[in-house]
C-alpha positions as a printed NumPy array, in Angstrom:
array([[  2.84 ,   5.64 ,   9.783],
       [  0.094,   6.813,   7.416],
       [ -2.938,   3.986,   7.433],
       [ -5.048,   4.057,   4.841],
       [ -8.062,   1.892,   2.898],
       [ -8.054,   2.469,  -1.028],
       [-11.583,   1.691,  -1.664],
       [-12.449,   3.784,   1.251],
       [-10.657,   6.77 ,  -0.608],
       [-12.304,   6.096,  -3.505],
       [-15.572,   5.754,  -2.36 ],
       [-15.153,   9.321,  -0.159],
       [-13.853,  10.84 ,  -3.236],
       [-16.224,   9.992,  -5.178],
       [-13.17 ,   8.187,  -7.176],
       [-11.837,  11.41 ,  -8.212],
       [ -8.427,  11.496,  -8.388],
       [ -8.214,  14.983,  -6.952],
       [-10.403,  13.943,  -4.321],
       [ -8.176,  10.983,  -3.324],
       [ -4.997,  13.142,  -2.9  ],
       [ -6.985,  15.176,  -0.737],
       [ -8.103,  12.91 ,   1.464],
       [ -4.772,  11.351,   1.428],
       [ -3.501,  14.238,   2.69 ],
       [ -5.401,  14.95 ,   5.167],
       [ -4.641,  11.856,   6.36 ],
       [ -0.75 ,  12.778,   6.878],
       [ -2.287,  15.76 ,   9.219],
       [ -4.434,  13.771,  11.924],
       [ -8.44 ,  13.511,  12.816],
       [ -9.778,  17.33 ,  13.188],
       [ -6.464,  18.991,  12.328],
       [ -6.638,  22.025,  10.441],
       [ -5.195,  20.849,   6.39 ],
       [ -4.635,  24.572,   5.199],
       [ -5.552,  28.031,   5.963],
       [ -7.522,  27.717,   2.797],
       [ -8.595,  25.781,  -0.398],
       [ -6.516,  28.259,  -2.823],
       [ -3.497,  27.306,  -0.938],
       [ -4.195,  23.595,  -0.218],
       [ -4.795,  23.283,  -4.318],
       [ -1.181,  25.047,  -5.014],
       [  0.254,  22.353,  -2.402],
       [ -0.624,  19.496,  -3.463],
       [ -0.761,  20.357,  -7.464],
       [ -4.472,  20.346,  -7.837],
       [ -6.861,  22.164,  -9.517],
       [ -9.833,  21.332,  -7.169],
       [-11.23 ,  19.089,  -4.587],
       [-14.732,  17.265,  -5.314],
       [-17.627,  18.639,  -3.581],
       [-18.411,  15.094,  -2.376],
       [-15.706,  15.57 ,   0.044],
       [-17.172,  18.78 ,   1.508],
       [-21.369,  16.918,   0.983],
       [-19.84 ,  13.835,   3.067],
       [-18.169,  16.151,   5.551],
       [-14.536,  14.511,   5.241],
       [-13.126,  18.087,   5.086],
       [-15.014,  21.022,   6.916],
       [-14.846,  24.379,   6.085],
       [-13.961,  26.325,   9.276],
       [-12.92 ,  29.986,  10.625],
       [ -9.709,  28.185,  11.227],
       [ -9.408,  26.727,   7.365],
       [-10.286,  23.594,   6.425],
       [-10.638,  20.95 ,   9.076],
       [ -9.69 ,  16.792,   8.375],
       [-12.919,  15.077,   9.422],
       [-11.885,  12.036,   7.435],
       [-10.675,   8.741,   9.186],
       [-10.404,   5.03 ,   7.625],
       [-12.891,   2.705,   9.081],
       [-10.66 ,  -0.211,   8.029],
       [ -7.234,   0.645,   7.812],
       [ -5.098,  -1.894,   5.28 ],
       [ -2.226,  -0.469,   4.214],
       [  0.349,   2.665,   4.909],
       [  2.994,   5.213,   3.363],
       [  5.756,   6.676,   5.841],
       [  7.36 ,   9.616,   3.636],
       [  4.437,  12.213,   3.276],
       [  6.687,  14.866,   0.967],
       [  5.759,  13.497,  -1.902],
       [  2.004,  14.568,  -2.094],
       [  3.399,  18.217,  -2.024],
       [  5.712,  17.549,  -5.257],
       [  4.449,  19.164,  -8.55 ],
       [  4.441,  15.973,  -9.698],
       [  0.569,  14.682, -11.724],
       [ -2.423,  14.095, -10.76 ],
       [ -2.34 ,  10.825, -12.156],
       [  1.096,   9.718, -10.701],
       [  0.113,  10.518,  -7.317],
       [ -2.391,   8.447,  -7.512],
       [ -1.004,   5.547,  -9.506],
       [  1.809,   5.584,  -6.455],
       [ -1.35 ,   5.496,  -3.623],
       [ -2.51 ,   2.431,  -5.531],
       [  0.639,   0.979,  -5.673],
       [  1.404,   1.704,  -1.777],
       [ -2.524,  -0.091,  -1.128],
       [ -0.816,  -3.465,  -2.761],
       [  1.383,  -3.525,   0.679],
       [ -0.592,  -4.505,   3.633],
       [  0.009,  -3.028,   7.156],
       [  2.212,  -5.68 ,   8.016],
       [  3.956,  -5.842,   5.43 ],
       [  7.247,  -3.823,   6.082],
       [  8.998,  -3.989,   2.542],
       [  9.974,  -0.884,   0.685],
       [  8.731,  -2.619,  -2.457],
       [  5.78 ,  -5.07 ,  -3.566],
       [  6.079,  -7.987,  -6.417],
       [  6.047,  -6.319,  -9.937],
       [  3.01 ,  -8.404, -10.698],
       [  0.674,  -6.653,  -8.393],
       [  0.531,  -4.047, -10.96 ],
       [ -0.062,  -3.718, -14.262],
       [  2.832,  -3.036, -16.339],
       [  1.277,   0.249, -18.244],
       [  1.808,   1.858, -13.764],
       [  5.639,   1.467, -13.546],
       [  6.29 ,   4.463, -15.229],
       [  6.222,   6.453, -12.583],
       [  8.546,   8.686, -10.792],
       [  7.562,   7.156,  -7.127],
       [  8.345,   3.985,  -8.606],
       [ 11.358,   2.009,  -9.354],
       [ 10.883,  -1.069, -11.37 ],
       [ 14.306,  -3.402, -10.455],
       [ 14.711,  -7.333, -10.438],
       [ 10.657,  -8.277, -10.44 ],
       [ 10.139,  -6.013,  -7.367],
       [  8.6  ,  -2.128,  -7.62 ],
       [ 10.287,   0.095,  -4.941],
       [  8.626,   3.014,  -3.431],
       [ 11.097,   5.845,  -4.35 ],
       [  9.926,   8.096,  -1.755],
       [  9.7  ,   5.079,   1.266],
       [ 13.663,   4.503,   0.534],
       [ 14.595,   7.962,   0.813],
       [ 12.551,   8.308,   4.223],
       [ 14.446,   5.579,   5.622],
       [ 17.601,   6.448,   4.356],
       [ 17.112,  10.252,   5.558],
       [ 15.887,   8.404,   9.292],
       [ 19.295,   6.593,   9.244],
       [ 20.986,   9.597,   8.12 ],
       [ 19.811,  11.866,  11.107],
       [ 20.9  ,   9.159,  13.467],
       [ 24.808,   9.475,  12.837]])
């Protein structure tokens, strides 16, 4: 499980939307893991064309011999993806982080694959993470973790 705070990406992103995929990704690879050999290739993974220096001036990713280095943890955790393919997709900017938006509407203990259509504005659901379906908003890419999980147990 993948615990994140969405004003606390904002804020370290400087509420760049590049800068919040970043961090969000980083995330996925654990405190003081190495994210990518290097920037070039991090950019080409996660469909980006550059990551906000106030991630580097607030030392949330580190710039090592090793590549670049996750320094970034949530102070207050309040909400979590599972499926972490997605942020690799070639999928927008925008739509990545329209979904991490939509996944910050579902708090930690909540352990639904979806959230109430009203906890986001119409003008979002069209979105390929999303799947808008009787008043509800499923995560596309939760459902297909948890049907490949159940999949690999047969």
């Amino acid at each position: 499980m993948n615990q994140f705070n969405w004003y606390e990406l904002k804020s370290g992103s400087g509420n760049v939307p590049e800068g919040i995929i970043t961090l969000t990704y980083a995330l996925t690879k654990g405190y003081n893991s190495v994210i990518s050999s290097s920037e070039s290739l991090l950019l080409y993974r996660l469909n980006i064309d550059h990551i906000p220096q106030i991630v580097y001036r607030k030392s949330y990713i580190v710039k090592s011999p090793f590549g670049l280095l996750n320094k970034y943890i949530p102070k207050e955790p309040q909400c979590y993806f599972l499926d972490t393919e997605w942020l690799n997709t070639k999928e927008s900017v925008y739509n990545k982080m329209v979904y991490i938006y939509a996944l910050s509407q579902r708090s930690i203990n909540n352990k639904n694959l979806f959230i109430p259509d009203i906890y986001l504005d119409d003008k979002y659901w069209d979105n390929p993470y999303l799947e808008h379906k009787d008043n509800k908003l499923w995560f596309i890419p939760e459902l297909t973790h948890i049907k490949n999980k159940i999949t690999k147990r047969r």
